[in-house]
N, C-alpha and C positions, 0 to 999 in steps of 0.2 A: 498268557505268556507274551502277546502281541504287545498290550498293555502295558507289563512290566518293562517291555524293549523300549519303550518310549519313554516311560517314566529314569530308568538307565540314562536314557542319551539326555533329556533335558538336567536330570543332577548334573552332570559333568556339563554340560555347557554353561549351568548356571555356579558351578563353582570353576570355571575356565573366564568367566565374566565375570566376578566377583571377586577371585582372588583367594578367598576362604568362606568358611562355612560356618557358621555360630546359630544355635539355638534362637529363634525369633519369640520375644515377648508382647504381650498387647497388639496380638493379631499385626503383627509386621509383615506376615507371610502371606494378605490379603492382597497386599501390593502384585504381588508375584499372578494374582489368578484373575486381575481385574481387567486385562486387558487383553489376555484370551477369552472370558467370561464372555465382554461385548462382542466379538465376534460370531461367537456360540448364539448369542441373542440374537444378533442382527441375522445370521442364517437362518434363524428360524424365524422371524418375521418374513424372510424373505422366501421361503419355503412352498407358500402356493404359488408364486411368481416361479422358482427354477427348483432344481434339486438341492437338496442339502448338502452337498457335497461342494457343489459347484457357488451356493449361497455365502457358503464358508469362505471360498477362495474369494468369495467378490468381496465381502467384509474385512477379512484380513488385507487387502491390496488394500482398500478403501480409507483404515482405521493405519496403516502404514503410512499409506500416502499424507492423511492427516497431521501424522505425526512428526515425519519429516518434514513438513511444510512447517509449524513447528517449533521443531529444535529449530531451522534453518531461522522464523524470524527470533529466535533468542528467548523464545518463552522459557517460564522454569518449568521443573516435573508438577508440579502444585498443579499451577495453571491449565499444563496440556491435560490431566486428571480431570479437569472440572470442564474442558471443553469438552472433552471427549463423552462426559457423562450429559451434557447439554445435548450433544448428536444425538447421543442412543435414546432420547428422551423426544426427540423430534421424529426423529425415524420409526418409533414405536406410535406416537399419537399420530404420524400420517399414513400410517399403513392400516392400525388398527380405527381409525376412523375413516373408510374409502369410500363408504356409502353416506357419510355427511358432505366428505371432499366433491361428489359426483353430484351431488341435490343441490350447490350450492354454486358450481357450474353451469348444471342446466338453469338455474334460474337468475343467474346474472345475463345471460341476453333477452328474457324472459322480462326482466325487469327494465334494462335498456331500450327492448320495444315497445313497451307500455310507456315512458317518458318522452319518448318521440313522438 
């Protein structure tokens, strides 16, 4: 029932933003889940770092904030789409790579003391 109350409220905001409503072809309706989706990812990347909950809120201000940056320099939807999917692509190989990221630290001064 929780679930449905949510699913309720986002119909009407998304036909209060739209204007109307029409049947979507050739996965048009993809649009609509793509960018709560990365949000949903990027919390859970971030999930042994904070709570899931709290993961969520940082993602979303984050994937906001990006976006508005954004519209504001004049990008089109295309564009922010393809940047956006660039983040979540980075933010996934520097998280899920931490113990390459830390090997690679410790032995860059490692390597500078030795050329000295």
């Amino acid at each position: 029932m929780i679930g449905s109350l949510f699913a309720a409220v986002s119909a009407v905001l998304t036909i209060s933003q739209s204007g109307s409503m029409g049947a979507q072809t050739n996965l048009g309706s993809a649009a609509l889940l793509f960018k709560p989706l990365m949000g949903i990812i990027i919390a859970v990347v971030l999930q042994p770092v904070c709570n899931m909950t709290i993961g969520i809120f940082i993602s979303q201000f984050t994937l906001n904030t990006i976006f508005i940056g954004l519209i504001a320099a004049g990008f089109p939807d295309t564009f922010q789409n393809i940047f956006l999917g660039i983040f979540l692509l980075i933010v996934m190989v520097f998280t899920n790579n931490v113990e390459g990221l830390k090997e690679l630290l410790h032995k860059k001064p490692a390597l500078r003391a030795e050329a000295s």
